[in-house]
Structures are given as structure tokens and as C-alpha cells.
GUNU-482250 format. One record per residue: x, y, z of N, C-alpha, C in turn. Coordinates in steps of 0.2 Angstrom, whole numbers, plus 2048, in hexadecimal, padded with zeros to 3 digits. Layout:
% GUNU-482250
XYZXYZXYZ;...
% end
This chain:
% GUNU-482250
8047FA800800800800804806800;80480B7FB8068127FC803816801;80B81880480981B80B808825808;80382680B80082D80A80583180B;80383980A80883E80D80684280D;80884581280684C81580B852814;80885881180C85D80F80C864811;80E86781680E86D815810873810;80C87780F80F87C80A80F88180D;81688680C81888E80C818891806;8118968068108998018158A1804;81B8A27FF8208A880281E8AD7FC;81D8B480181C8BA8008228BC802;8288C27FF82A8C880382F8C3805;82F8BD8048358B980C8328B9812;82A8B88128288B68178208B2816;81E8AB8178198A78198138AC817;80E8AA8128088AE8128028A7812;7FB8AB8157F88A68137F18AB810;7EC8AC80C7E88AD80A7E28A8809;7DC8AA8077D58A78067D38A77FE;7D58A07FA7D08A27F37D78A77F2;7DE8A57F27E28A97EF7E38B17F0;7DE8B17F57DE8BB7F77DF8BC7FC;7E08C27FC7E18C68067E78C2808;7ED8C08097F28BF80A7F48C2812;7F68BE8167F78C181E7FD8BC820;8038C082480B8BD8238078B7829;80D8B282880D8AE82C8128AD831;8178AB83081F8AA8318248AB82C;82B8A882F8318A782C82E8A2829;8328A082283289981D836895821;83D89782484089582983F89182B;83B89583183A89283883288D836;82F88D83282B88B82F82C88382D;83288582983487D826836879828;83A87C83083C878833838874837;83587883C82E87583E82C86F83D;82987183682486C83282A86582F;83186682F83485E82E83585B835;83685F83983686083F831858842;82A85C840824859844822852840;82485183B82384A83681E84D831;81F85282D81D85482782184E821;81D84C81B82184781982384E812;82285381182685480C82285D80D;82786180A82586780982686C804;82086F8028208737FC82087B7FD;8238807FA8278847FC8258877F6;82088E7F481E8937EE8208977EF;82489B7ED8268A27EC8208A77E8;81A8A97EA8158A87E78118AF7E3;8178B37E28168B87DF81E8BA7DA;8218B47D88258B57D58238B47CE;81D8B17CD81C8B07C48198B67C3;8148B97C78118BF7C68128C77C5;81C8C77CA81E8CB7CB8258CC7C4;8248C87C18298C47BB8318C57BE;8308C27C38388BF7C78398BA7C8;8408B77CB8418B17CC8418B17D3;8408AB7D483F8A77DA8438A97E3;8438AB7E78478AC7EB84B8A67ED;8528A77EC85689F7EA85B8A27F3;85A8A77F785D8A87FD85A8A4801;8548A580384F8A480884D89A806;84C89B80084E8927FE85288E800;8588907FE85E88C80185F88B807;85B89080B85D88F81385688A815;85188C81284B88781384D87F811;85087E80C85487880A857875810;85D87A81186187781886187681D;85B87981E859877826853870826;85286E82284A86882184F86381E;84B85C82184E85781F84985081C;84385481984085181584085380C;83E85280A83C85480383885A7FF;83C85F7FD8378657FB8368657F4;8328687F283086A7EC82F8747ED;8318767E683387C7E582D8817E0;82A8867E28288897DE8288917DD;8268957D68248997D482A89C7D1;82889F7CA82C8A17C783189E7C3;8308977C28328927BE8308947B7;8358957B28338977AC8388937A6;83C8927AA84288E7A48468887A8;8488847A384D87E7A78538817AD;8548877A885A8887AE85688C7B5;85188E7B584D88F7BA84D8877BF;84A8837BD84B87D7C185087B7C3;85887E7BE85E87B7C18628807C7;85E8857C886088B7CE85C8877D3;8578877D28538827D985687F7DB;8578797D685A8737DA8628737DD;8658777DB86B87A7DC86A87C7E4;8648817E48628837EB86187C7F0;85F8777EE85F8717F385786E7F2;8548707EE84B86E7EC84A8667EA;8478627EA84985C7E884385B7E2;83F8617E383C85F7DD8398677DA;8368697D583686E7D282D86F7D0;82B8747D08238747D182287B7CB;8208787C581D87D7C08158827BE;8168857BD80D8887BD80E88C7B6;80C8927B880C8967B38138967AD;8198947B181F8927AB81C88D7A5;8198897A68178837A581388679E;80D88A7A280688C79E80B89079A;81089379A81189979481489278F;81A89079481C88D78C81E88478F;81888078B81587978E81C87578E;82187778982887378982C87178E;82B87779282F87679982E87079D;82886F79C8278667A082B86279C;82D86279783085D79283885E794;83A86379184086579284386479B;8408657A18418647A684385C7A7;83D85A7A683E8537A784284F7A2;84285179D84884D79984F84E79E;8508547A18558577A68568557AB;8538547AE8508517B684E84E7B8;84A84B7B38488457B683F8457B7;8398407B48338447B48318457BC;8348417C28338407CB8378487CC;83884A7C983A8527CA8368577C8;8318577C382E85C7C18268597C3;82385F7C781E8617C98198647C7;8138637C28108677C180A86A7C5;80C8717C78068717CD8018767C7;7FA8757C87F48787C67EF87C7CA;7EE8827CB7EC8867D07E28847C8;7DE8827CD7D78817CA7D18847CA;7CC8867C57C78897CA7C28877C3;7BC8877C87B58857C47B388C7BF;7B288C7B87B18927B57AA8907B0;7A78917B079F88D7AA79F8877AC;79F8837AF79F87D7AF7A58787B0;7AA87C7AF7B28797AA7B787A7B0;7BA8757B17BF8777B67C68797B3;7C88807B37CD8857AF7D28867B3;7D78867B07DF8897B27DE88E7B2;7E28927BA7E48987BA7EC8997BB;7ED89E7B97F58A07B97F58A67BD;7FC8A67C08008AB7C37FA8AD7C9;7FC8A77CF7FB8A87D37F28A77D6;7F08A47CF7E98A47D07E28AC7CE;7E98B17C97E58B57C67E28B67C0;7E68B27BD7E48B27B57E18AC7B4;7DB8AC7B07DA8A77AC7DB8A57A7;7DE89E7A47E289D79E7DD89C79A;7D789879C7D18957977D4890795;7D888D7987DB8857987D788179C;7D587C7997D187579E7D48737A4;7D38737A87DA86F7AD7DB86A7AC;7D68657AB7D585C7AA7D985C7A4;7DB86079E7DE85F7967E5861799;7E586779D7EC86879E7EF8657A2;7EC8607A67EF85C7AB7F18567A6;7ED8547A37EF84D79F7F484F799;7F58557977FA855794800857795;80185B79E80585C7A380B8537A4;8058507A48088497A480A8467A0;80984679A80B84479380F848792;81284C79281985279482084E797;81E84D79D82284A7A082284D7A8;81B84F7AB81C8517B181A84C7B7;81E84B7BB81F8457C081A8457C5;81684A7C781284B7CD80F8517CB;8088507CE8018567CB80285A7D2;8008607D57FF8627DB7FA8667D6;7F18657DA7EC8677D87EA86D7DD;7EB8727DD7E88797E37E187A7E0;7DC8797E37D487A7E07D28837E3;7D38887DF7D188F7E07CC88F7E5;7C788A7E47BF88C7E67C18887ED;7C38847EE7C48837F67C98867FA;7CE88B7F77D388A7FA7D488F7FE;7D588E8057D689380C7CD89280F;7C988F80C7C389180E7C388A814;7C58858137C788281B7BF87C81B;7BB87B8137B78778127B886F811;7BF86E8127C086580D7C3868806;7C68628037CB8617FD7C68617FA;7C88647F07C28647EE7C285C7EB;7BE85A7ED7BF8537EA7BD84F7E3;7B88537E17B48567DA7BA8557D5;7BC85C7D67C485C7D17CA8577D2;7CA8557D77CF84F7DA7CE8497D5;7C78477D77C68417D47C58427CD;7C58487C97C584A7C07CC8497C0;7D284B7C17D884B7C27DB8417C2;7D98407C77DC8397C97D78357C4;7D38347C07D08327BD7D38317B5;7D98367B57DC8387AD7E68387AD;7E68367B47F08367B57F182F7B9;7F782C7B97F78287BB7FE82B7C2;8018327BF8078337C58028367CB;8078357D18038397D580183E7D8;7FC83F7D87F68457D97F88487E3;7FA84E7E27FB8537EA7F38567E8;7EF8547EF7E98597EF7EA85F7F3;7E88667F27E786B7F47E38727F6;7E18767FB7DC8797FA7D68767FE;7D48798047D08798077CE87280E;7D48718127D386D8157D587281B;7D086E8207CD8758267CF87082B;7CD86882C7D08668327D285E82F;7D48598357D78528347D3850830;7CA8508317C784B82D7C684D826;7C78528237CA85381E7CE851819;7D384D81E7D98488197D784381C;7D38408207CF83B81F7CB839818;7C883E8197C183C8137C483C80C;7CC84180B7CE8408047D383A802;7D18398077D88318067D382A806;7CE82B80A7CA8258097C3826803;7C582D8007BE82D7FA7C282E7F4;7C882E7F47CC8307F07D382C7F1;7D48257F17DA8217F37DF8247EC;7DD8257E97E48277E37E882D7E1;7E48317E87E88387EA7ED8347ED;7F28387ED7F98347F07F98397F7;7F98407F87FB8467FD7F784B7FF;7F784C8037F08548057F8858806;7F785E8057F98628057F6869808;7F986B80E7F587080F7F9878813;7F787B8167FB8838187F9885820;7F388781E7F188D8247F088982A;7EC8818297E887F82F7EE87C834;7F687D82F7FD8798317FF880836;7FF88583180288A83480188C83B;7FA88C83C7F58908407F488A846;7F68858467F987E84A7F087B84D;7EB87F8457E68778457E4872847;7EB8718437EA8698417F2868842;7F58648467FC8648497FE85E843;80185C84080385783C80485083D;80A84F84380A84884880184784A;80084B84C7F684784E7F2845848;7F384A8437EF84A83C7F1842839;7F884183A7FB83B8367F9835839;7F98358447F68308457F082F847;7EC8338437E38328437E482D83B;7E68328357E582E8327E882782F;7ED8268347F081D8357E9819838;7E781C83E7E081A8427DE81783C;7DB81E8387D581B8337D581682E;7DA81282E7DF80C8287E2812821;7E38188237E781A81D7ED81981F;7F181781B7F981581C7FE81B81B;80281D82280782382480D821825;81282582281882582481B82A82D;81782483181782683981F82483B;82182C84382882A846828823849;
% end
């Protein structure tokens, strides 16, 4: 049996931890820092780390604040924003990232998936999709969840993966920060059309949350989540041994 995972994510503002509602209003949280550490600290099985207004602000990445975030955590991270070229993923990983997370790079110019993982490897390239319900149609949004592309998500995900990208990280706009449950709707569209593993993300409020996405959704691989970790909700060591209770399989101390 495939053991779950549980993710924290640091959405980094400025050089410092933000977390917003449905992508908006933005309020500091902590150090990435002292943050990262924590969370490898407490049994977090892997951590993802957005620099979240670097594709918006058309900059790169802060590769300072990265490299010490690398250095101090002793699990596995993944890297985002402002990923636009190969040599963008080769500064990341340089920075100590173990794997590299594309969005709106990706949406400008679709080669990048290719080109990366011919380079890297496809277990290195990320394709996260920030989503939202638009007519009926579940749509790609870019740069940070402002722009609409008018991309399917379900079409851009299946050709994401016929690219060459290793691992889907889905953010569902319409649930995200509201603290209702994963969106399960779009989870299970998704897992329905890829066979790499799917990170769920966007709007988990408490434990029973990653209960109900794991046992209605067994081919979610990971819940992924922010504020309820930040704001010590939901403590991670608890979360992990409720849901071993519940027969989901964890990687426990």
C-alpha cells in the first residue's frame, strides 16, 4: 500500500510566509525559516515552498531565503514561482530544492515540461495548476490565480503529463483558504485522466478533512495544505496519527 503524505505549504511574500482566502487579502505569517523548520521538525513528509508573486512581478525566484530554507529541513521540497526556463529549474535546484514546481512558466511556453524533464528527470518536474469553476468548465488560472487562460484544466493536465511532468499539485481557487474540505469534484476529474501522482490542495479546515480525501479519493497520493498548519489547527503528528487510526497508511515516528 502507498503510504499518504502530508504537505505543508509556504506561500512567500516579501521574504515572509503569507496566507490569504480564494488567493486574496494576504496577511504575514512567519519566517519561511523558522517555518520550515518546524514543519520537518514535527513529521511533515515533504514541503512546498511558492515564492508567490514572482511570475506576476516578472522576477525570479528568491534563491537567498531558499537556500537557507533547503538547509535547515531534512525532508524533501519542492520549489515554486517564477519558473520560466530550464536554467530557472537549474538555479533552484542548485539552491538545494529536490524538485521544481511550474505554473504559469509552463502556460506561456508548454516545452518547458519537456525540455526540463528530458534534463531532470520527469520525478523532478512538477506541474502545479491553480483551478477554478468558470461556465461550467474547470479553467486554468495564471500568475498567482489572476488571469484566466481559458485553458481546460482536465486537457492541460493530461497534456502536462504527456510532456513529461512527474507529479500534478492541484490548488482548487474555489476552495482555497475557505477551510470547507478538498475540492473533491475536481480531484476526482483529475485522478480519473493521469496516472502520476496527484497533491490535493485548497480548502482543508480540519483532520477530518484528509480523512474523507483519502478514503473517497484513494488515488490522491497527498493533502497539502497552509494556514490550518500555520495557525497550529491542526498539529501534523495528531493529523498523521488519526489518520493511521482510520486504516489510511502513514509514514509515522
Amino acid at each position: 500500500m502507498i503510504t499518504k503524505r502530508i504537505i505543508p505549504c509556504l506561500d512567500v511574500k516579501d521574504g515572509r510566509v503569507v496566507k490569504g482566502v480564494n488567493f486574496l487579502g494576504l496577511s504575514d505569517v512567519s519566517s519561511p525559516v523558522k517555518l520550515a523548520k518546524y514543519y520537518s521538525d514535527c513529521g511533515a513528509d515533504e514541503l512546498v515552498f511558492y515564492d508567490i508573486t514572482a511570475s506576476a512581478e516578472g522576477r525570479a525566484l528568491f534563491t537567498d531565503i531558499l537556500t537557507e530554507v533547503a538547509s535547515t529541513i531534512f525532508i524533501p521540497l519542492t520549489v515554486g514561482g517564477g519558473i520560466h526556463t530550464v536554467e530557472d529549474f537549474d538555479r533552484v535546484l542548485k539552491c538545494g530544492a529536490d524538485k521544481v514546481s511550474v505554473n504559469s512558466g509552463a502556460i506561456r511556453d508548454p516545452s518547458l515540461i519537456t525540455k526540463a524533464a528530458k534534463k531532470y528527470g520527469d520525478q523532478c518536474v512538477v506541474l502545479s495548476v491553480d483551478a477554478k469553476r468558470v461556465d461550467g468548465q474547470f479553467r486554468v488560472f495564471a500568475k498567482g490565480g489572476r488571469e484566466d487562460t481559458g485553458l481546460d484544466a482536465i486537457e492541460w493536465i493530461k497534456k502536462g503529463v504527456a510532456s513529461g511532468a512527474g507529479e500534478i499539485v492541484l490548488n482548487s481557487i474555489d476552495t482555497d483558504g475557505v477551510k470547507g474540505g478538498f475540492d473533491l469534484e475536481m480531484l476526482a476529474a483529475v485522478c480519473d485522466v493521469v496516472s502520476v501522482p496527484v497533491i490535493a490542495s485548497g480548502g482543508a479546515g480540519c483532520a477530518e478533512d484528509f480523512v474523507t480525501l483519502f478514503q473517497t479519493l484513494p488515488k490522491v497520493d497527498a493533502g497539502l495544505a497552509a494556514s490550518i498548519f500555520h495557525f497550529g489547527e491542526v498539529e501534523i503528528p495528531a493529523l498523521k496519527a488519526e489518520l493511521s487510526r482510520r486504516g489510511i497508511h502513514m509514514r509515522l515516528r
